[in-house]
C-alpha positions in Angstrom: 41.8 3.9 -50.1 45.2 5.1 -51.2 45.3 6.7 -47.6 45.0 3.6 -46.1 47.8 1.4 -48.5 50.1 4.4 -47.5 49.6 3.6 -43.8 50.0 0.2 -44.4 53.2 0.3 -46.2 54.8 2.5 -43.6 53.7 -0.3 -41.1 55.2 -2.8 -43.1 58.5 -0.7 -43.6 58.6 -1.0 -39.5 57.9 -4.1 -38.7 60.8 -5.3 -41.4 63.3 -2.8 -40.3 62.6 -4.1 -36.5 62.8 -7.5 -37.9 66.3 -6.5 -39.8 67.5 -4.8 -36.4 66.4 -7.7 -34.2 68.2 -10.3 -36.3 71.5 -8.5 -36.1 70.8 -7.9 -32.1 70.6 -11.7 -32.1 73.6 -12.2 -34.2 75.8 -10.5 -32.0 74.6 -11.8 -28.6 75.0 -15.5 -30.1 78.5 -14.3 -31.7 79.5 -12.8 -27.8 78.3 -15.7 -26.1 81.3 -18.1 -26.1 84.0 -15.1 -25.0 81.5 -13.8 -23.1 81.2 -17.6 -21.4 85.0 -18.1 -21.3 85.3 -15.3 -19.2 82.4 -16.0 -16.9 84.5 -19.7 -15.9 87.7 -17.4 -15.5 85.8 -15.4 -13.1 84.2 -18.0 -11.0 85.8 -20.8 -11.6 82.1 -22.6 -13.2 83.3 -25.6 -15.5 86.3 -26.4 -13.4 88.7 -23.9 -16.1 92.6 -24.1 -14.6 94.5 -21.5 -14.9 98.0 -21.9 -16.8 101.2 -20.5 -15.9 105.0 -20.6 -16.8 107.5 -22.4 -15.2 109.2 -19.3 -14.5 106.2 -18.2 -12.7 105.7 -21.2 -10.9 109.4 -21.4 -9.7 108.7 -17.9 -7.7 105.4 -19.0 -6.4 105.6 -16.1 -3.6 104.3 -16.9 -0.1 104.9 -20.9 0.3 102.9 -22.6 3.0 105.2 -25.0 5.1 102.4 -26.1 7.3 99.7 -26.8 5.7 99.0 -29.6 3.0 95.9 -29.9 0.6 95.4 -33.3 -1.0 95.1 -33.5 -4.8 92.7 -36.4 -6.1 93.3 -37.5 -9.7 90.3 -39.0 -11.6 90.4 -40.7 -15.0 87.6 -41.1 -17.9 87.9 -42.5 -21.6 84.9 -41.4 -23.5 83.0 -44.1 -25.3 84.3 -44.7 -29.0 88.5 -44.1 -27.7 90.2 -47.8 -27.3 92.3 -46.5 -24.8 92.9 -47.4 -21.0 93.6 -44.2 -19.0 94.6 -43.9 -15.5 96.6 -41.9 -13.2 99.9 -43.4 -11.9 99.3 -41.6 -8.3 96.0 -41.9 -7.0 96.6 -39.0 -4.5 99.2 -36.4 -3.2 99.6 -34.3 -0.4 100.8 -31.2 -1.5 102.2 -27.7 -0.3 100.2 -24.8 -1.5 103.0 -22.6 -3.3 104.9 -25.6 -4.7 105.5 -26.5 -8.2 104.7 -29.9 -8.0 104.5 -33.4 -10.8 102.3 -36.4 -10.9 102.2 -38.8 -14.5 99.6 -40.3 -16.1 99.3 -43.6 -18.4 97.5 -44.1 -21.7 97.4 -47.3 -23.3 95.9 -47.7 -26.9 94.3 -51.0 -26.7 93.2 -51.3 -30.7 95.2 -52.5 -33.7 95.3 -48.7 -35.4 96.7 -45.3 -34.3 94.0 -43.3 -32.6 94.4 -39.9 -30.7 92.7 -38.1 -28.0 92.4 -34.9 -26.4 92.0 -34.6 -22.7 89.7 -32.1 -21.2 90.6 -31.3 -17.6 88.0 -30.2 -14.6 89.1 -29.2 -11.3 86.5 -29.0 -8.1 85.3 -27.9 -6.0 85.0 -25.1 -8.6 86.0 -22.0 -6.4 89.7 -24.7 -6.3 90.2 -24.2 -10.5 90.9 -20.6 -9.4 93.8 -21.3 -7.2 94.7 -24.7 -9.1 97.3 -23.8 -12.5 99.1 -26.1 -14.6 102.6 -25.1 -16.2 103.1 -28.4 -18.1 100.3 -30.5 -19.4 99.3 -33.5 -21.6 96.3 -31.8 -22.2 97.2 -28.8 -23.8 98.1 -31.3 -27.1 96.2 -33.9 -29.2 97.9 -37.3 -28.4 98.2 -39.5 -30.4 98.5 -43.3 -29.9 100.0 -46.2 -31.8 98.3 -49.6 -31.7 99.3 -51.1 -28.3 101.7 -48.4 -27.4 101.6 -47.1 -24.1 103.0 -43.6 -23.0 103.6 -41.7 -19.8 102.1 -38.1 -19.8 103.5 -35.9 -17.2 101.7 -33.0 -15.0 103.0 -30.0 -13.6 101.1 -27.8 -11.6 100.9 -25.2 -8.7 98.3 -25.0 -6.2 98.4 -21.3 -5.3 98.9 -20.0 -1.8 96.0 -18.0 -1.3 93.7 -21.4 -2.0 90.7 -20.5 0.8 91.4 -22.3 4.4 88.3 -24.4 3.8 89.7 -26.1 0.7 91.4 -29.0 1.8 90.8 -31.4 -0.9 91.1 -30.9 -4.6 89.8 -32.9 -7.4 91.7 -32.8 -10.6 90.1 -34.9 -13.2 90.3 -35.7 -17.2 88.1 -37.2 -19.4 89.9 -38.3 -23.2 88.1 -38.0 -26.1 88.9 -39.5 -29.5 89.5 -37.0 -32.1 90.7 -36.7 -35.9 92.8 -34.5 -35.4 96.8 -35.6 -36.0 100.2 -34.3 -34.5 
């Protein structure tokens, strides 16, 4: 008998320590998964990331592309819950891959109380958010909003020269959400 509790307290001893090492394996792979994710939408452009660049780098954008044009779509959402009207003040461009190039965008706050929003920006087709970068952008802030203002929030971006042949049209879209958050 005293065999037998001595077996069963060195099987207990494992199957806690495996339990103890298990949890921490666990631990660390839910802890790794949102770099690990981030870099995953850097790599293939899933979730419509942008890149972001400097001006600077934007001004020498290398090889510029005189002949060819790739037309830029801009699409507007307000999450339900933000009083806000959202649109884009150009519908569409045509533009030269290489070249920094602006568009604006209007927000109106249509309550009677300051609200702000973030803006969370996709790009597709999703292989485009690799070759689409943004040096200026109302999305990298909270905005905030007083009752029945409107404001103008300016875009700069670059589509980059070595955007794939096949990619000829480019969707650039924002949805705002409310958020607590001041500035």
């Amino acid at each position: 008998m005293a065999g037998r509790k001595i077996l069963n307290r060195q099987g207990i001893n494992k199957t806690a320590i495996r339990l103890v090492v298990t949890a921490v394996i666990m631990f660390g792979f839910g802890f790794s998964l949102v770099p690990l994710y981030d870099v995953l939408c850097e790599v293939t452009g899933l979730n419509g990331k942008t890149g972001v660049i400097s001006r600077q780098e934007a001004k020498s954008p290398g090889e510029l592309h005189e002949d060819r044009l790739v037309k830029v779509q801009f699409v507007t959402n307000v999450a339900v819950g933000l009083p806000w009207r959202f649109k884009a003040l150009e519908k569409e461009l045509f533009v030269r891959p290489g070249k920094l190039t602006f568009t604006n965008f209007q927000a109106t706050n249509l309550s009677q109380s300051s609200v702000a929003g973030s803006a969370v920006p996709s790009v597709a087709p999703s292989i485009a958010s690799r070759y689409f970068n943004k040096t200026d952008c109302f999305c990298f802030v909270v905005q905030s909003l007083d009752p029945n203002q409107t404001k103008i929030m300016p875009v700069a971006f670059v589509v980059d020269s070595k955007i794939p042949d096949n990619v000829d049209v480019v969707t650039l879209s924002y949805t705002f959400f409310k958020t607590e958050e001041k500035i």
